[in-house]
Legacy VTK file of the C-alpha trace (Angstrom):
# vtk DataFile Version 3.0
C-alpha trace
ASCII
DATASET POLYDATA
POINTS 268 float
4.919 18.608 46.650
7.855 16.262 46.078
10.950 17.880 44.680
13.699 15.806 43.260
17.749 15.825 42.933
19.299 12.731 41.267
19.749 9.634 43.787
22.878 7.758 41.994
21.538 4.219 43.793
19.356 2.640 41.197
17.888 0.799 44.206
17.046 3.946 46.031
15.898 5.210 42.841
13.796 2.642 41.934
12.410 2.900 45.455
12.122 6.416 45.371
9.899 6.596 42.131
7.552 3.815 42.580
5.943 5.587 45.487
4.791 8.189 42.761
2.532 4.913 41.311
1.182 3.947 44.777
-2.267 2.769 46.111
-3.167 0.895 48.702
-6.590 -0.894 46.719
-8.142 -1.169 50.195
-8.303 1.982 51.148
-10.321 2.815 47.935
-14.529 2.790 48.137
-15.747 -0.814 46.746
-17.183 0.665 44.057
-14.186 1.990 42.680
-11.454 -0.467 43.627
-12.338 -2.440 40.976
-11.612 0.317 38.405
-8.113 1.230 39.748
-5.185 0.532 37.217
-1.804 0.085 38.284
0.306 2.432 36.298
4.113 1.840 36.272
7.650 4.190 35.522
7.502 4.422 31.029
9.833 5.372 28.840
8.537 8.792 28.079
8.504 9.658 31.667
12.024 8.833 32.078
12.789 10.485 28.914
11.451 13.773 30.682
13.109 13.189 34.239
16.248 12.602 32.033
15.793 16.011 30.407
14.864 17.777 33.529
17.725 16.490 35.375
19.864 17.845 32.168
18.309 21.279 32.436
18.029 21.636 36.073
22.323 22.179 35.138
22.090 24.751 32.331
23.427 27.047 34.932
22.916 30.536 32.536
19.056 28.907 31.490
18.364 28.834 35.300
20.271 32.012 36.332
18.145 34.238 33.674
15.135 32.429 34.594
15.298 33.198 38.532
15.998 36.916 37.421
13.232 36.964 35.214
11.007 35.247 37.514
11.942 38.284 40.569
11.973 41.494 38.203
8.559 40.571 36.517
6.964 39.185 40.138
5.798 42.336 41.338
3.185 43.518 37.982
3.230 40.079 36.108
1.149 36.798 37.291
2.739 33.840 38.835
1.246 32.068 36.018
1.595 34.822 32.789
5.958 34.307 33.791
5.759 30.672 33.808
3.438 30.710 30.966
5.516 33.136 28.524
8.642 33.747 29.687
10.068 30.553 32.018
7.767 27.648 30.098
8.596 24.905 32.271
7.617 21.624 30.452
5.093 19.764 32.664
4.329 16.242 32.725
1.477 13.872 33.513
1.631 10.828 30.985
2.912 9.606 27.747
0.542 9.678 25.285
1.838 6.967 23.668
1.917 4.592 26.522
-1.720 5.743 27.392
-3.255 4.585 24.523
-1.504 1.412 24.405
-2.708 0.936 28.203
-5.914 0.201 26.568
-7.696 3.507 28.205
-9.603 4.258 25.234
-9.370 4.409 21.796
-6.574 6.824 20.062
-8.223 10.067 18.762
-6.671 12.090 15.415
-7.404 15.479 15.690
-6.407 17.638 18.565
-8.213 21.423 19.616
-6.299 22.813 21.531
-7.609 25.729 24.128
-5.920 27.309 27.577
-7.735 29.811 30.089
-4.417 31.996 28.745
-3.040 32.176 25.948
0.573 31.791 26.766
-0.110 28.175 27.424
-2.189 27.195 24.565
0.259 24.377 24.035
-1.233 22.736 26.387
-4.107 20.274 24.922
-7.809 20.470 26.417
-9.701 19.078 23.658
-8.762 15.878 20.997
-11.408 14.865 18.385
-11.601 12.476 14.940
-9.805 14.142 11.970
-7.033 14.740 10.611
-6.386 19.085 11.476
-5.943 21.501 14.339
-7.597 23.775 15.538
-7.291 26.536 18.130
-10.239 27.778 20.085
-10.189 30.316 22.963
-11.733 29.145 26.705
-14.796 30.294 25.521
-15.279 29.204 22.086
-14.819 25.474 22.336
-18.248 25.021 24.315
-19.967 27.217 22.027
-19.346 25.291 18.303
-21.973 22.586 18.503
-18.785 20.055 17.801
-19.090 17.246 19.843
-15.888 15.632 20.674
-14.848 11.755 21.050
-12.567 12.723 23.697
-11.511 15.381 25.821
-8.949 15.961 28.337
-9.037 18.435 31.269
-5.439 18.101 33.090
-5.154 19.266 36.316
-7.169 22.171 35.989
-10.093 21.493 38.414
-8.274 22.965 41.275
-7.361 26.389 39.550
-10.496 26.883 38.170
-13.198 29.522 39.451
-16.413 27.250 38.633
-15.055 23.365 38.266
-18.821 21.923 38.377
-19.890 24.420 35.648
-16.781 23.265 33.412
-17.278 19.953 33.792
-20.916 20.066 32.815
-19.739 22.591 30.300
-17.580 19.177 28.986
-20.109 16.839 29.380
-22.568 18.524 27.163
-19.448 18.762 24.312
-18.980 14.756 24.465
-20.231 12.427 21.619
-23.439 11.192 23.164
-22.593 7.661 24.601
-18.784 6.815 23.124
-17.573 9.972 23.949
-15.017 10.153 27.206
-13.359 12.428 29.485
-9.457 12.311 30.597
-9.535 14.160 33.698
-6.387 14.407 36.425
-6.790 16.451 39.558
-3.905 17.024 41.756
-4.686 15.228 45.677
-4.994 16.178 47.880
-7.311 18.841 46.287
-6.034 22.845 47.124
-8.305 24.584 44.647
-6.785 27.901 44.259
-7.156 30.510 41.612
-5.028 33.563 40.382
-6.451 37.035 40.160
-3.928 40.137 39.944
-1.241 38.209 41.244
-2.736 37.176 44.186
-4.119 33.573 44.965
-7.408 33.418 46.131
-10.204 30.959 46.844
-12.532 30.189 43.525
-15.784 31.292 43.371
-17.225 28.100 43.639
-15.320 25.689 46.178
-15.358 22.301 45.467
-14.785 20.755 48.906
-13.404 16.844 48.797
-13.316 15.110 51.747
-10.643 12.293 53.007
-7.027 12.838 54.195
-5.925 10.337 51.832
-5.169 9.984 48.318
-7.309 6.381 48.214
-10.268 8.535 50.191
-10.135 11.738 48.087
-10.350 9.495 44.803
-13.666 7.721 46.227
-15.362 11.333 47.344
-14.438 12.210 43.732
-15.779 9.408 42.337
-19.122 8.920 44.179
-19.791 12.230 44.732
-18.424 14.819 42.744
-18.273 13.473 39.298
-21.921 11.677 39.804
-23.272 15.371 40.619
-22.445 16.712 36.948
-23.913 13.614 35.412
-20.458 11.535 35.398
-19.083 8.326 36.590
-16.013 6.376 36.450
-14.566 3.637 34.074
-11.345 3.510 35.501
-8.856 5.417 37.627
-4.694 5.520 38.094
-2.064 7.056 40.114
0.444 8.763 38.533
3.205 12.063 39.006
2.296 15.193 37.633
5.802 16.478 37.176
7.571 19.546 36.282
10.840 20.607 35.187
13.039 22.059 38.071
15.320 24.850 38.585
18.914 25.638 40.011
17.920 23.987 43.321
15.701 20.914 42.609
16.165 18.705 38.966
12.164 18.294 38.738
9.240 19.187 41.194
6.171 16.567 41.582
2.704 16.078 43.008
-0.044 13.232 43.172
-2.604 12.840 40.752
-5.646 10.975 40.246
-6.151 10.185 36.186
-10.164 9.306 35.349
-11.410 8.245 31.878
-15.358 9.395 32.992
-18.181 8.676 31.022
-21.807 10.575 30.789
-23.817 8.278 33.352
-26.962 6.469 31.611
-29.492 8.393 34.484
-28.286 11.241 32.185
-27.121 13.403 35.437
-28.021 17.148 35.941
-26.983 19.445 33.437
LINES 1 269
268 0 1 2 3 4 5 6 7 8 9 10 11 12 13 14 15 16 17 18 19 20 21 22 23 24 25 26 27 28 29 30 31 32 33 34 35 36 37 38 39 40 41 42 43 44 45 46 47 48 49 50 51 52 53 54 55 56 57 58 59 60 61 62 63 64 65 66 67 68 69 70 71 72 73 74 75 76 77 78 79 80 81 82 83 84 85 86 87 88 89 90 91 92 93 94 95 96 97 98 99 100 101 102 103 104 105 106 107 108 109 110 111 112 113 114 115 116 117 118 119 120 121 122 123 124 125 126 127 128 129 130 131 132 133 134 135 136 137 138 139 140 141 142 143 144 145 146 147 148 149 150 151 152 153 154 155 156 157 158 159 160 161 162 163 164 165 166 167 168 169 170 171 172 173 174 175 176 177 178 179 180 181 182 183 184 185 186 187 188 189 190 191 192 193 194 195 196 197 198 199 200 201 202 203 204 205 206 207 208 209 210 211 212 213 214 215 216 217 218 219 220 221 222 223 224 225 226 227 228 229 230 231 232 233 234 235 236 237 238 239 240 241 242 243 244 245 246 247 248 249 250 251 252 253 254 255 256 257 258 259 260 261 262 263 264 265 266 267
């Protein structure tokens, strides 16, 4: 994980940042180094590294948080604090700039659904229309709605059966135009929290490659094509957090896929 205080050289800066964008094309399978986009430093980013830079000084914000954060430790999840009490805002791209990156096509409605529900503000599903909806982790699968687009952010690696989810998602798609926004943090430390304690899932998804450019491939050619999936294109970009009294903003490396249902159909 990167963590971040504010370099006053806009030449270091610049420097600093643009290693968050990264990829060395080479490195990358042939089949998918022609589906790598370079992604660059938006305005919506630095909008939120402006604002987490801003509230990294609130020093009364961060003192209550850091006492919440070590009374409620010992009986409350890791997750539960940050998820109801602390709410740090996270970050992985601007929606705006995403669509206009000619990704896919802008969806209307959004569904919105979290494994818990102090962060159901954090999007899973978007489909055509013009309402919202909220649907619990085990309701969205279960409508017979079929959505033009859905979006499963970083959760891959903190979930106890990633192949069943994604096959779970693939069944939910609009047959043939529908697509999947997928980000997975690399390298790939799957993780989940039960009772406060972080323990391996149930079913490990093991990627192999040291690198970023190497994990990307495995994911690519192996993992997605198991569940039925395969790749139209593939970025780089930081997955970033708001900070604390110590650090303005925390960051890690993630790989952002728009997958499609492969024509061989796949397993299911």
């Amino acid at each position: 994980m990167w963590t971040g205080k504010y370099v006053r050289s806009p030449l270091v800066r610049s420097l600093f940042v643009n290693m968050w964008y990264r990829c060395c094309p080479d490195l990358l399978g042939e089949s998918v180094r022609p589906l790598f986009v370079q992604s660059h430093l938006d305005s919506g980013t630095k909008a939120f590294l402006k604002r987490s830079v801003e509230k990294s000084g609130w020093l009364f914000t961060q003192l209550y948080h850091s006492f919440v954060s070590t009374v409620l430790s010992p009986v409350v999840s890791r997750t539960s604090i940050n998820g109801s009490v602390v709410v740090p805002s996270c970050h992985v791209f601007s929606v705006s700039g995403f669509w206009r990156d000619s990704w896919t096509s802008e969806p209307g409605m959004e569904v919105w659904t979290e494994p818990r529900p102090e962060n159901i503000h954090l999007p899973l599903c978007l489909c055509r229309a013009v309402m919202l909806r909220v649907l619990g982790i085990d309701e969205w699968q279960q409508t017979g709605f079929h959505y033009d687009v859905i979006s499963c952010l970083n959760l891959l690696d903190r979930c106890n059966d990633p192949l069943h989810l994604l096959r779970d998602i693939k069944k939910s798609l609009v047959p043939n135009t529908g697509r999947l926004i997928l980000a997975a943090v690399l390298p790939f430390q799957p993780y989940v929290e039960v009772g406060g304690q972080w323990q391996r899932p149930k079913e490990h998804l093991k990627i192999k490659g040291k690198t970023w450019e190497e994990q990307v491939t495995n994911l690519s050619n192996e993992v997605f094509r198991r569940v039925g999936f395969e790749v139209e294109a593939v970025t780089r970009l930081p997955y970033l957090c708001e900070g604390d009294m110590y650090n303005d903003y925390y960051v890690l490396d993630d790989a952002v896929f728009v997958l499609k249902a492969s024509e061989d159909k796949g397993p299911v």
